[in-house]
C-alpha positions as a Markdown table, in Angstrom:
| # | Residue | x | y | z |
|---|---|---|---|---|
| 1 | Unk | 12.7 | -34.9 | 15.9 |
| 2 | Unk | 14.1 | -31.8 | 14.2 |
| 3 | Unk | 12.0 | -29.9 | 11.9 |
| 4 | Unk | 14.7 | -27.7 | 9.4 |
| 5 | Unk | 13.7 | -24.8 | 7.2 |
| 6 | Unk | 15.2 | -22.7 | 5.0 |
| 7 | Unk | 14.2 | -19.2 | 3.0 |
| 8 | Unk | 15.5 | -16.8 | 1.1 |
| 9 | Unk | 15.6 | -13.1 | 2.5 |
| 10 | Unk | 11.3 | -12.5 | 2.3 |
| 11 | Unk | 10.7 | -15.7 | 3.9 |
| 12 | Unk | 9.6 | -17.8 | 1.5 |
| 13 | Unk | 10.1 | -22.0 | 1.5 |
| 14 | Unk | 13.3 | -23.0 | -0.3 |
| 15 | Unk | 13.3 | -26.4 | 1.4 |
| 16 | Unk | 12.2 | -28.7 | 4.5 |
| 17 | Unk | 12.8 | -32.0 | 5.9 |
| 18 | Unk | 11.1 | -34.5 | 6.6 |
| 19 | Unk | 11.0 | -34.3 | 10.4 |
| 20 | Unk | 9.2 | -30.6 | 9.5 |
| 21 | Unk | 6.2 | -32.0 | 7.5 |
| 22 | Unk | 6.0 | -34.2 | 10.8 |
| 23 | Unk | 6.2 | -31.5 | 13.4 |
| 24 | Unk | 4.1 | -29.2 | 11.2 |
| 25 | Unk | 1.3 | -31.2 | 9.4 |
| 26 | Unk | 2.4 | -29.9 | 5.7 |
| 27 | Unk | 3.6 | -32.0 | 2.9 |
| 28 | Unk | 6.8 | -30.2 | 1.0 |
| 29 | Unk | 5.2 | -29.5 | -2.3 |
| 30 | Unk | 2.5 | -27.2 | -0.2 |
| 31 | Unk | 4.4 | -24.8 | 0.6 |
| 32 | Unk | 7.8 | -24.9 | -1.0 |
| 33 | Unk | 8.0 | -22.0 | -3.4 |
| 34 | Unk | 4.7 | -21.3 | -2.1 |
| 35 | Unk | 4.4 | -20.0 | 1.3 |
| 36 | Unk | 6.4 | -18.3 | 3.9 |
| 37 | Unk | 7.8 | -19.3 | 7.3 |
| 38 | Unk | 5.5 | -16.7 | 8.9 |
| 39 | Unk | 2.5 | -19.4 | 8.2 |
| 40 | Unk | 3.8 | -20.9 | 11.3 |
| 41 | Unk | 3.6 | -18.4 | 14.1 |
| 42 | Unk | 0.7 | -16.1 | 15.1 |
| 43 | Unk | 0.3 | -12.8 | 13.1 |
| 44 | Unk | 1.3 | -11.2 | 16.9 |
| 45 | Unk | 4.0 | -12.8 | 17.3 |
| 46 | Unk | 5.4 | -12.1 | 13.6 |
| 47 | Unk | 4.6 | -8.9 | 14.0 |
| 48 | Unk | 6.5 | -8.1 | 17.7 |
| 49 | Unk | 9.3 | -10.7 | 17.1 |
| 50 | Unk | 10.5 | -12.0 | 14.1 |
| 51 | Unk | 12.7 | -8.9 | 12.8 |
| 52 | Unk | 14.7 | -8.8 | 16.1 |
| 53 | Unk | 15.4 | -12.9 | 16.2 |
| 54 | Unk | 16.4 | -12.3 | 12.5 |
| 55 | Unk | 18.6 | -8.9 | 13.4 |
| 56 | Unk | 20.2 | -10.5 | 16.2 |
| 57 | Unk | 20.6 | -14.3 | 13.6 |
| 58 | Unk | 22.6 | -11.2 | 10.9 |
| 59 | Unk | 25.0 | -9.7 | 13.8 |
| 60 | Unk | 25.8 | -12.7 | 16.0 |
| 61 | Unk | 25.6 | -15.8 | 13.9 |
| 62 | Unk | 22.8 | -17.5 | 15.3 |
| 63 | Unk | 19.4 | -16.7 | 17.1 |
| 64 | Unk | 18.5 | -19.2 | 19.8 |
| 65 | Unk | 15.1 | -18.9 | 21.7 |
| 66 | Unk | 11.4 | -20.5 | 22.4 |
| 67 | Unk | 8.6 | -20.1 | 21.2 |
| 68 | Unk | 5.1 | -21.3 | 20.2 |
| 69 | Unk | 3.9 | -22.2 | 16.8 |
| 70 | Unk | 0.5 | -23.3 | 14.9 |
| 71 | Unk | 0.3 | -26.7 | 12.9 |
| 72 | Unk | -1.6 | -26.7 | 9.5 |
| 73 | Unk | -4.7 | -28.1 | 11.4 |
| 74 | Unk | -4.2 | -25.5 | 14.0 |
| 75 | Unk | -2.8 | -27.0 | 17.2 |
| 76 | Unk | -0.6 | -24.5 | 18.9 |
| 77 | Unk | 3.1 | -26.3 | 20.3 |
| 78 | Unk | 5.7 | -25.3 | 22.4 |
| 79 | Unk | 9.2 | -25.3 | 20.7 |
| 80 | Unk | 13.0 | -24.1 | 20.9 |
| 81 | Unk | 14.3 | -22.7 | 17.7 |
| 82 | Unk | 17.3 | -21.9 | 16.1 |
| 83 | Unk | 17.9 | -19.3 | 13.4 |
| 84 | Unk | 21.1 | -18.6 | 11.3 |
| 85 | Unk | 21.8 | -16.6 | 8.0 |
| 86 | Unk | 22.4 | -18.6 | 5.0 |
| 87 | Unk | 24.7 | -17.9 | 2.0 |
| 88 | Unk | 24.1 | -20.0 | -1.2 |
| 89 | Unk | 26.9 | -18.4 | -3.2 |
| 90 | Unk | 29.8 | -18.6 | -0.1 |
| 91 | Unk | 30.0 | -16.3 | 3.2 |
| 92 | Unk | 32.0 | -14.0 | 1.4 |
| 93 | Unk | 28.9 | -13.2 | -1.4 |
| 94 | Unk | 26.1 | -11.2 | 0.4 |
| 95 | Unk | 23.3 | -13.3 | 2.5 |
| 96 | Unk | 20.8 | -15.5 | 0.6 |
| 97 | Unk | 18.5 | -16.1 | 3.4 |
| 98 | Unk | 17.8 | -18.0 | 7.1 |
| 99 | Unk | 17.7 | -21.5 | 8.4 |
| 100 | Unk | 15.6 | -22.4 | 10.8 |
| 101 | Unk | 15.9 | -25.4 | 13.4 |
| 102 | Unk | 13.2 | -26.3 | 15.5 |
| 103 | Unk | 13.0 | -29.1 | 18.2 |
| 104 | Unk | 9.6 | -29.5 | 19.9 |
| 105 | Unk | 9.7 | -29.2 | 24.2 |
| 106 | Unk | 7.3 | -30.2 | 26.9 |
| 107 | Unk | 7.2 | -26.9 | 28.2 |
| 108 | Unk | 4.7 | -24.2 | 28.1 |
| 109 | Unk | 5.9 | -21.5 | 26.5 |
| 110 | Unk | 3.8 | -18.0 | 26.9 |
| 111 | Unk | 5.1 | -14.5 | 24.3 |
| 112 | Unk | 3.6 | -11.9 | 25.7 |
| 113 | Unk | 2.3 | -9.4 | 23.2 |
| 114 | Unk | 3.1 | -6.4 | 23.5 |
| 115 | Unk | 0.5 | -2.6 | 23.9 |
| 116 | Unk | 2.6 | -1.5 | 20.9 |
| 117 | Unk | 2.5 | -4.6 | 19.0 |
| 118 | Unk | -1.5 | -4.9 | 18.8 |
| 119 | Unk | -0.9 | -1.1 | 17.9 |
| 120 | Unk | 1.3 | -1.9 | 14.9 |
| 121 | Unk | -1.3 | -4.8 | 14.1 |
| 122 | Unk | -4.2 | -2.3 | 13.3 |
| 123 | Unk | -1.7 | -0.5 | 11.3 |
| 124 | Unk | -1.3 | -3.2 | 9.7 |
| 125 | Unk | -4.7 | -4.3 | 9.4 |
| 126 | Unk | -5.2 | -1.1 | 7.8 |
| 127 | Unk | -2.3 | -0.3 | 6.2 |
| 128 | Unk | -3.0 | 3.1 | 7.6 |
| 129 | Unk | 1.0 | 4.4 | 6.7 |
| 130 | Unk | 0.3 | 4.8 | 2.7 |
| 131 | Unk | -2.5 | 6.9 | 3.8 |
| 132 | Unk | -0.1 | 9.6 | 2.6 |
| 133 | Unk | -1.6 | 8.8 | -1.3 |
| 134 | Unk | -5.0 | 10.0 | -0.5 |
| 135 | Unk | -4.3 | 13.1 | 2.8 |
| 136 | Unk | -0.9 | 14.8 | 0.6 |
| 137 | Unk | -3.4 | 15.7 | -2.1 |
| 138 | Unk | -6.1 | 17.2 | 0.1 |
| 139 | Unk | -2.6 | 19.1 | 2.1 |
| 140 | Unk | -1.7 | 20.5 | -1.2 |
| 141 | Unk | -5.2 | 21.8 | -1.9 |
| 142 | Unk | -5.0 | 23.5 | 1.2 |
| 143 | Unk | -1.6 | 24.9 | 0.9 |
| 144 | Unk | -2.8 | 26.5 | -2.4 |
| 145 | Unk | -6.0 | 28.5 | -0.4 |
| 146 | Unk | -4.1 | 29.0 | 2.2 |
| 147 | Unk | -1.3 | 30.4 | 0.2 |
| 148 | Unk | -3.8 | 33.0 | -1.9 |
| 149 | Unk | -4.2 | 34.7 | 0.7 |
| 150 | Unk | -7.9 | 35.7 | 0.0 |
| 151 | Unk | -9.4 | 33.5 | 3.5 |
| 152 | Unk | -11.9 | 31.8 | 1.1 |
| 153 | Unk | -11.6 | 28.4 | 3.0 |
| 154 | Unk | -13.1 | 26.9 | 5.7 |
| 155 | Unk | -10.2 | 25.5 | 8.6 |
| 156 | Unk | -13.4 | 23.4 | 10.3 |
| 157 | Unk | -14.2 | 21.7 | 7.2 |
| 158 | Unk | -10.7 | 21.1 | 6.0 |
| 159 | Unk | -9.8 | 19.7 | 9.4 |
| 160 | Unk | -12.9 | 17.4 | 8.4 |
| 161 | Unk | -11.9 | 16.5 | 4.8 |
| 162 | Unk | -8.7 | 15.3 | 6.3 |
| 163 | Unk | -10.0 | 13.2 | 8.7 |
| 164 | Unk | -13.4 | 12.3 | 6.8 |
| 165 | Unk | -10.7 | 10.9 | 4.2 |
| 166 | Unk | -8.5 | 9.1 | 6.2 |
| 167 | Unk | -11.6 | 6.8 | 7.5 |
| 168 | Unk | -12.8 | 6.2 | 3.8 |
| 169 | Unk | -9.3 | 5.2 | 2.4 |
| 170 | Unk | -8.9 | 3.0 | 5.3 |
| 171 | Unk | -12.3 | 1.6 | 4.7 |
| 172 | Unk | -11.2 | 0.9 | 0.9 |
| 173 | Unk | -8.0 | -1.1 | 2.1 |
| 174 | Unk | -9.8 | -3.3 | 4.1 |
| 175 | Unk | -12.4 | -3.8 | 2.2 |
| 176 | Unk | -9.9 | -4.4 | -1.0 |
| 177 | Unk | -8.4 | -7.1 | 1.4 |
| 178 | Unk | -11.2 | -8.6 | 2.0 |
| 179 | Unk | -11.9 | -9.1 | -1.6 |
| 180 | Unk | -8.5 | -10.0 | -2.8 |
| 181 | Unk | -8.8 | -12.9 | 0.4 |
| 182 | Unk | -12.5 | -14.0 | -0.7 |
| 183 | Unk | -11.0 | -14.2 | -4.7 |
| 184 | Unk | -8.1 | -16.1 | -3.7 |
| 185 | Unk | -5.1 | -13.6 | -4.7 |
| 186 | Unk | -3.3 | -13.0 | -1.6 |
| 187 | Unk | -3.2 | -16.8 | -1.1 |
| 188 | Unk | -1.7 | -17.4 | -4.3 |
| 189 | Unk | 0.9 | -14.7 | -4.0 |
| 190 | Unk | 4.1 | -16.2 | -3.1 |
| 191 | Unk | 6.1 | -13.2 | -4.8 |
| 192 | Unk | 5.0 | -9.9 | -3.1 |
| 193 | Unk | 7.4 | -7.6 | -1.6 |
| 194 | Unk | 6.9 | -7.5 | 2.5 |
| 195 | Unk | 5.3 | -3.8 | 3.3 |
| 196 | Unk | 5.0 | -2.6 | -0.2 |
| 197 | Unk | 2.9 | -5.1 | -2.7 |
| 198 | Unk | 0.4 | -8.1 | -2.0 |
| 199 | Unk | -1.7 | -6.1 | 0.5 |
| 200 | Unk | -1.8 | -5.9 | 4.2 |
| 201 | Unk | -1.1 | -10.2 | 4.4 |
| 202 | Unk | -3.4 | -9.7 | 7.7 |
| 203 | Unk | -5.6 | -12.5 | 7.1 |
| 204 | Unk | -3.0 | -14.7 | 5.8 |
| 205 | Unk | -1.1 | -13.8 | 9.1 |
| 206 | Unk | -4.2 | -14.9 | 11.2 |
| 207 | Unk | -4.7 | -11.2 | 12.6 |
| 208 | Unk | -7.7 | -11.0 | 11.4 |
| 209 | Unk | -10.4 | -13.1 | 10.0 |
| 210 | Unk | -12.0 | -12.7 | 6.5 |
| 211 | Unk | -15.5 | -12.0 | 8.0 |
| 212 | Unk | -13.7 | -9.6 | 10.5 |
| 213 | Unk | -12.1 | -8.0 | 7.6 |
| 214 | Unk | -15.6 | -7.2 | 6.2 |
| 215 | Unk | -17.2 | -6.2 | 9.3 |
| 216 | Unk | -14.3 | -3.4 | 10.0 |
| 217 | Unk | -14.7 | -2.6 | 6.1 |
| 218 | Unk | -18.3 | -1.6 | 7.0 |
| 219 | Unk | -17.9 | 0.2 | 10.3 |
| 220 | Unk | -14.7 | 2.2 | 8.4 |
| 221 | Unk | -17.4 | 2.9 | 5.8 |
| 222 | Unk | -20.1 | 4.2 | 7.9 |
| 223 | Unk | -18.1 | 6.5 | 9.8 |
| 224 | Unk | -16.4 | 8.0 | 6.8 |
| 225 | Unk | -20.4 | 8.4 | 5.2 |
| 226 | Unk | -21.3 | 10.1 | 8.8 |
| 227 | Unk | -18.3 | 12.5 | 8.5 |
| 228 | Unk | -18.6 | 12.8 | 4.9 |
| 229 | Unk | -22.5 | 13.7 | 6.0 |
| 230 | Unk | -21.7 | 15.8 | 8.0 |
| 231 | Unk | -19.2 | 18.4 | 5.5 |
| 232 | Unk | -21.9 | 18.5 | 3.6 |
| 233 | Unk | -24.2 | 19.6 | 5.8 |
| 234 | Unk | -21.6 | 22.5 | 6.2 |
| 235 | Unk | -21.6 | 23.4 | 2.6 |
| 236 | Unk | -22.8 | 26.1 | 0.9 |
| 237 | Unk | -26.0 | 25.4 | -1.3 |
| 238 | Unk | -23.6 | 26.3 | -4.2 |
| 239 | Unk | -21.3 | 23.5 | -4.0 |
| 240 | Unk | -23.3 | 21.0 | -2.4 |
| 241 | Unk | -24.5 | 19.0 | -6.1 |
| 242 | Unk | -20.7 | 18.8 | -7.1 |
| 243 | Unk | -19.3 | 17.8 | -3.3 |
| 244 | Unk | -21.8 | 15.1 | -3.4 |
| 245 | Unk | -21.4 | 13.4 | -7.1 |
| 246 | Unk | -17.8 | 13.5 | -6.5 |
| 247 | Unk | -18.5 | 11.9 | -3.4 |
| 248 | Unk | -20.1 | 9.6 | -4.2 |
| 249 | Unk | -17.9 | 9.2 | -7.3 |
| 250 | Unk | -15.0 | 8.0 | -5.3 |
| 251 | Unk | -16.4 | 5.5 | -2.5 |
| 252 | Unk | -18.2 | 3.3 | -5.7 |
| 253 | Unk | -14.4 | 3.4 | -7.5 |
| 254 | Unk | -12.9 | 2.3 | -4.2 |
| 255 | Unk | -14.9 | -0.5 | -3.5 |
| 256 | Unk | -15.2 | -1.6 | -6.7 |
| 257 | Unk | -11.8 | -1.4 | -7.6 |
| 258 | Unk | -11.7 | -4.9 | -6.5 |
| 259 | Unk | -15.2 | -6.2 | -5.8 |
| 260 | Unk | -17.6 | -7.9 | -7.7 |
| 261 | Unk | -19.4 | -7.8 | -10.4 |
| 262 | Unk | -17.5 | -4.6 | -11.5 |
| 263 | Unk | -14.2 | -5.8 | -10.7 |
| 264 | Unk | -12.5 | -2.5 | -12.0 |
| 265 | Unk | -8.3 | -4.2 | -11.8 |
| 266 | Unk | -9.3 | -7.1 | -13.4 |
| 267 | Unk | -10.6 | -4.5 | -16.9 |
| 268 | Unk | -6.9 | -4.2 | -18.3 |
| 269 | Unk | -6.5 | -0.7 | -17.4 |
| 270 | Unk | -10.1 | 0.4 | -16.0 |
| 271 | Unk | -8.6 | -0.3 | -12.3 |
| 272 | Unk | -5.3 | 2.2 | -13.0 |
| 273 | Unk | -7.8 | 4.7 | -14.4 |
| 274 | Unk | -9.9 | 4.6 | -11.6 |
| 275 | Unk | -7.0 | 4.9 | -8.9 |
| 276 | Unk | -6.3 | 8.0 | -10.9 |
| 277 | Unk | -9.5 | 9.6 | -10.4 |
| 278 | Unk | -9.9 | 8.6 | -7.3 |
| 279 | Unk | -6.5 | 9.8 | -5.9 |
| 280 | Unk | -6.1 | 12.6 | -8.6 |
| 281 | Unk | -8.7 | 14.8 | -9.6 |
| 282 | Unk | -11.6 | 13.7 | -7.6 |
| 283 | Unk | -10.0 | 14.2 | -4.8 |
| 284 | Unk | -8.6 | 18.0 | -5.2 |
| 285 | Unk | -12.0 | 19.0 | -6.7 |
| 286 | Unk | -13.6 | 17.0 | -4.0 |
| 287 | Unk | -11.3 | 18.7 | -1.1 |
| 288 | Unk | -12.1 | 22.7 | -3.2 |
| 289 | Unk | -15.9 | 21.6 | -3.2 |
| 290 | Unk | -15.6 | 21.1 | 0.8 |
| 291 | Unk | -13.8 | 23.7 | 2.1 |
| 292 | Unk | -14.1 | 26.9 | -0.7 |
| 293 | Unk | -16.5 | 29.2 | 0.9 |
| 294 | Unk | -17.9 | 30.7 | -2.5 |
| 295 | Unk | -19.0 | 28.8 | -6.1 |
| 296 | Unk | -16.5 | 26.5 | -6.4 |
| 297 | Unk | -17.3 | 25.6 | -10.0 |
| 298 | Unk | -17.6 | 29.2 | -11.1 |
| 299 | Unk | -14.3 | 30.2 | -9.6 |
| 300 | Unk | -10.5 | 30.1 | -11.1 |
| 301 | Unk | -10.1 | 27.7 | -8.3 |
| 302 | Unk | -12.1 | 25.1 | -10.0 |
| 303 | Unk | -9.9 | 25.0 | -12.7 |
| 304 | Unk | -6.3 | 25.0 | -10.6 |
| 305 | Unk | -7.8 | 22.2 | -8.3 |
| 306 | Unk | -8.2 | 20.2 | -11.7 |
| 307 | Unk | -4.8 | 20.6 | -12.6 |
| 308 | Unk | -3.5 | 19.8 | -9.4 |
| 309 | Unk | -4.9 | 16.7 | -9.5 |
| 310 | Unk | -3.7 | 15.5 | -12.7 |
| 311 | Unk | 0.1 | 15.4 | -12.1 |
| 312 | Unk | -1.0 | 13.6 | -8.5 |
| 313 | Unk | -3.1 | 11.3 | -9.6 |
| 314 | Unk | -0.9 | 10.2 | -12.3 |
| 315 | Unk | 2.1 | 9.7 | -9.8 |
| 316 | Unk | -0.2 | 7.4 | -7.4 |
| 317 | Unk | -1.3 | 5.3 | -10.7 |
| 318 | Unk | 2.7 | 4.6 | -10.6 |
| 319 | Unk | 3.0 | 3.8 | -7.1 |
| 320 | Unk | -0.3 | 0.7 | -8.1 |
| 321 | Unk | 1.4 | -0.1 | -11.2 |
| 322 | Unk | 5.3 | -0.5 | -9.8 |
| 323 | Unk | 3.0 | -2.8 | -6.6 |
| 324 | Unk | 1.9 | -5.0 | -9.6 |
| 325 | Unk | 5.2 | -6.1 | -11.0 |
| 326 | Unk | 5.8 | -8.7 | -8.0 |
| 327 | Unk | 1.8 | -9.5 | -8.1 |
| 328 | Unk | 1.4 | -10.2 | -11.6 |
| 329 | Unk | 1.9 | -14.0 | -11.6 |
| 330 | Unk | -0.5 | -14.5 | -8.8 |
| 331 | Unk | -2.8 | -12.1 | -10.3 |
| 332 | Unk | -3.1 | -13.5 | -13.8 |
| 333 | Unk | -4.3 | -16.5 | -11.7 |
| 334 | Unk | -7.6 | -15.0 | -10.5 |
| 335 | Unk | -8.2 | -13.3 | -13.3 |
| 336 | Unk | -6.9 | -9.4 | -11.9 |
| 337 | Unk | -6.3 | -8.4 | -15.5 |
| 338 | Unk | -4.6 | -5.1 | -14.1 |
| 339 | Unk | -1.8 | -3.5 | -17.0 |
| 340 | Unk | 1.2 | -6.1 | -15.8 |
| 341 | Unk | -0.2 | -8.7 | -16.0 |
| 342 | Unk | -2.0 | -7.4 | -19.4 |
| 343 | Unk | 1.4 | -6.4 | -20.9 |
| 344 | Unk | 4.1 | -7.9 | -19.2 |
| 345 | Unk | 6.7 | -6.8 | -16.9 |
| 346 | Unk | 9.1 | -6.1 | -19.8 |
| 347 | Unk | 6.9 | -4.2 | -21.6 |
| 348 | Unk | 5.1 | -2.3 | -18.4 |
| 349 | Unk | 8.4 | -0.8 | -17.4 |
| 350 | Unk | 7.6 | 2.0 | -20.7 |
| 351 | Unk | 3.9 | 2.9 | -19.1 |
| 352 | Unk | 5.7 | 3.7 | -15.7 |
| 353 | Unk | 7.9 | 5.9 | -18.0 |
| 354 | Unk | 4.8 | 7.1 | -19.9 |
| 355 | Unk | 2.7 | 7.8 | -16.6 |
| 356 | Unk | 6.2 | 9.8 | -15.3 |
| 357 | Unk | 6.2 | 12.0 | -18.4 |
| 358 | Unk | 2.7 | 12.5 | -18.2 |
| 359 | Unk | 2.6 | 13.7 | -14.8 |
| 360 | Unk | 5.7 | 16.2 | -15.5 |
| 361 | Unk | 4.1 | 17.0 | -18.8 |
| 362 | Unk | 0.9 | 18.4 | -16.7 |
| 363 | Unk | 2.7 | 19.5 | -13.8 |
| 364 | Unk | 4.4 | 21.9 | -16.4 |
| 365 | Unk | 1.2 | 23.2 | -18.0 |
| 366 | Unk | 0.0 | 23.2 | -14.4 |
| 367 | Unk | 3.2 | 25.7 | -14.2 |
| 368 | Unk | 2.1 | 27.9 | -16.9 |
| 369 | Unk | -1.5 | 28.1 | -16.1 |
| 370 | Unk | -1.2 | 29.2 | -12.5 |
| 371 | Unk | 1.4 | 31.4 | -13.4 |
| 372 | Unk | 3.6 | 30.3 | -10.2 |
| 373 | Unk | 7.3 | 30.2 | -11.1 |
| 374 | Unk | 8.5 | 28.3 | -8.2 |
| 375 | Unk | 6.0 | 25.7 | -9.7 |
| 376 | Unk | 9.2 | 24.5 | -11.8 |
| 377 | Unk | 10.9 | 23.3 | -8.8 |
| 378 | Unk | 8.3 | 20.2 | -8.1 |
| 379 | Unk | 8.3 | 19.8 | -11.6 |
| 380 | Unk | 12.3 | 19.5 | -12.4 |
| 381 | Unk | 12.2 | 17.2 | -9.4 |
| 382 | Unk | 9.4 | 14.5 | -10.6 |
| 383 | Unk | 11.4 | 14.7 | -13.4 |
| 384 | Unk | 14.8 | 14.0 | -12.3 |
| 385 | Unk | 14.2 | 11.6 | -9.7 |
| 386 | Unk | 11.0 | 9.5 | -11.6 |
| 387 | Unk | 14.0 | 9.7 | -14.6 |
| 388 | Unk | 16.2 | 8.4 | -11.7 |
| 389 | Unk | 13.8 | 5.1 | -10.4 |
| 390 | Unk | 13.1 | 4.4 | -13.9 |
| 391 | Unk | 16.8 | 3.6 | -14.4 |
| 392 | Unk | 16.7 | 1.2 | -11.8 |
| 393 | Unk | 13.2 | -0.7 | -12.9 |
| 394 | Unk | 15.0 | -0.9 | -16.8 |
| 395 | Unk | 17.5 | -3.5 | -15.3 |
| 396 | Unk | 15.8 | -4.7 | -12.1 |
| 397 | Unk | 12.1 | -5.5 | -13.0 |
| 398 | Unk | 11.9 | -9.2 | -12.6 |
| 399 | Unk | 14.7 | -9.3 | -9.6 |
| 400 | Unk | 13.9 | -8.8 | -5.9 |
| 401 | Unk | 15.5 | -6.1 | -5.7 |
| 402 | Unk | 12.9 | -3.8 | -7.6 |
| 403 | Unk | 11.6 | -3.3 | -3.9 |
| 404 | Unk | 13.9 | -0.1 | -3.8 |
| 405 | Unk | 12.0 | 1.1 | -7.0 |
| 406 | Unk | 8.4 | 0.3 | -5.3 |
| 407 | Unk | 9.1 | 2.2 | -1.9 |
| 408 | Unk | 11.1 | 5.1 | -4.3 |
| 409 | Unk | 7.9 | 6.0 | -6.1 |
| 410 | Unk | 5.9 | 5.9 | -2.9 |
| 411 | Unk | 8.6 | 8.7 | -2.3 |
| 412 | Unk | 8.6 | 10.3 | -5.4 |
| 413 | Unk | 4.6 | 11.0 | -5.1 |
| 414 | Unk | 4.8 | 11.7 | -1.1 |
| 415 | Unk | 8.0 | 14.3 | -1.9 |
| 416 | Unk | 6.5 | 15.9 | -5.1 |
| 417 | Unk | 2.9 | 16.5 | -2.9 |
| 418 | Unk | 5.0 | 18.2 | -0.2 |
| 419 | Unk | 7.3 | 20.4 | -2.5 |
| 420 | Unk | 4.5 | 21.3 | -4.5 |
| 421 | Unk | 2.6 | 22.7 | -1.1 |
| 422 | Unk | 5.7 | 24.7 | 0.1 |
| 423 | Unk | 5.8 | 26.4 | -3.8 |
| 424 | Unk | 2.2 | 27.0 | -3.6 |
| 425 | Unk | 2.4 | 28.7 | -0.7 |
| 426 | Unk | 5.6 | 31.3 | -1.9 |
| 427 | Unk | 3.8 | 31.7 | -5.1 |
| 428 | Unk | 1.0 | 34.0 | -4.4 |
């Protein structure tokens, strides 16, 4: 027997044999425009291996090893596989996906994971890399004290912020996975983009359990609560009421962004609103509250950490509502009303353009209010480039390749942050 499986270029089913629902326990209409290849092998292994038998498939013609894989009912065999590129449209058109042959052997076959590899799985886990949405803000809060000049800010409790931060967005993700696996989304989403949309896929890829999901949410959360307990014990009595609404402000949008009874994505629009408090304004107030020496609220400070956080907040909305484009059919399923699936893709594609303008709209008045002529430069550059990624969403929102769009905006708020601390800092 000789199980034969073919994708397109993210993995999902196109079709299968019969020999496969044999060797693999699945009928066809499970997981044929359903489910991806990567439901067969261990989250490990996907992880360590997969891209380099798929790399090697792309330059030599063919990828030829052994391995073990999972049946539906969870028996692990021992098999020899075989992997080529496919072309639908001809081998001169560009590649449409991967075949995969697989014969079962009476071998034990062992795939040593790798130090790294269970490194890159709690990164995954986590999805610790778009971090950059919530520690970029708190940087450019920094870079704008640390660029006045005055020594009004604490190093200690900035170093703290950062890390206190880190903790609680990492709680968030998990816990938001954890949700999204209890509700039923992630297992519904055939369509996500790999890395950028559908969330971390970790329980899906068997790294992690749903209950162990939780259980990490809650240790996250408690540590980021002991660090976040312990800022405030270092704050001045001044600042203390406002560091701790705020506070607590953003852990209850977080966690309610997708859980229960609240539900904030599933409010058409509430759970965009919410993402930009959260990663906006909240959090540059927030970071000013926890590192300004004097009273915040009474300062000039108060104000520019308010207006710093529009245009950033704004910018990470965009990065959630791009994500949703490749979600929304899923979505709509379990009921996570977010804007897409709300509006449409069609007609979403002119509130990333609204959401662009208005974050160059308030970076400008940010401009004029701060009085900071090299302020223009972060400004003419959301501009241009958000102008730029619009262009390609217009003509590629219901194709595949809107993935250069998704990881583009991640850019466009990660580059904006960082040019926006460099002019901060030659401003004063």
């Amino acid at each position: 027997m000789k199980s034969t499986i073919t994708c397109d270029m993210e993995g999902v089913i196109l079709t299968m044999n019969s020999d496969a629902e044999k060797i693999f326990g699945y009928k066809k209409d499970e997981l044929i425009g359903k489910k991806r290849v990567s439901l067969f092998s261990p989250g490990e292994i996907v992880l360590q291996n997969v891209e380099g038998w798929l790399n090697t498939a792309i330059k030599e013609g063919e990828y030829k090893g052994e391995t073990y894989f999972l049946k539906k009912n969870g028996e692990k065999f021992n098999a020899r596989i075989r992997i080529t590129p496919t072309f639908a449209n001809g081998k001169d058109k560009p590649q449409t996906g991967y075949c995969g042959v697989t014969e079962v052997i009476d071998k034990n076959v062992e795939v040593p994971i790798k130090f790294s590899t269970k490194l890159i799985k709690m990164l995954a886990i986590t999805r610790m890399p778009f971090t950059s949405a919530s520690l970029l803000p708190i940087f450019v809060v920094g870079a704008y004290f640390a660029g006045s000049g005055d020594g009004l800010f604490s190093i200690q409790q900035f170093t703290l912020t950062i890390v206190g931060i880190l903790i609680a967005h990492l709680g968030i993700n998990v816990f938001n996975d954890y949700f999204d696996g209890k509700d039923g989304t992630d297992e519904a989403n055939a369509e996500y983009f790999q890395q950028v949309s559908g969330g971390s896929r970790a329980i899906e890829l068997g790294l992690i359990t749903l209950k162990g999901t939780r259980k990490l949410g809650i240790i996250l959360t408690i540590i980021a609560l002991s660090i976040g307990g312990l800022i405030l014990s270092n704050i001045n009595e001044a600042n203390f009421t406002g560091a701790m609404q705020i506070t607590v402000a953003g852990l209850l949008l977080g966690y309610f962004y997708t859980a229960r009874p609240i539900r904030l994505v599933a409010r058409r629009g509430l759970g965009e609103i919410a993402i930009f408090l959260a990663f906006g304004p909240l959090l540059t107030l927030g970071t000013g509250y926890a590192i300004f020496n004097g009273a915040f609220e009474e300062s000039v400070h108060f104000v520019n950490c308010l207006l710093m956080g529009i245009p950033l907040g704004l910018l990470t909305t965009n990065i959630l509502l791009i994500n949703e484009f490749p979600d929304m059919k899923s979505d709509a399923t379990t009921g996570k009303n977010h804007l897409v699936v709300t509006f449409g893709k069609k007609a979403s594609r002119w509130i990333y353009l609204v959401l662009l303008f208005l974050a160059v709209g308030s970076s400008f008045y940010m401009y004029q209010e701060m009085n900071n002529i090299y302020l223009l430069i972060p400004t003419i550059f959301c501009l241009l480039f958000g102008l730029y990624i619009f262009k390609h969403i217009l003509k590629h929102y219901e194709l595949r390749s809107l993935v250069d769009a998704n990881w583009k905006t991640i850019g466009l708020q990660a580059l904006y942050s960082i040019i926006l601390c460099i002019c901060l800092m030659l401003g004063f």
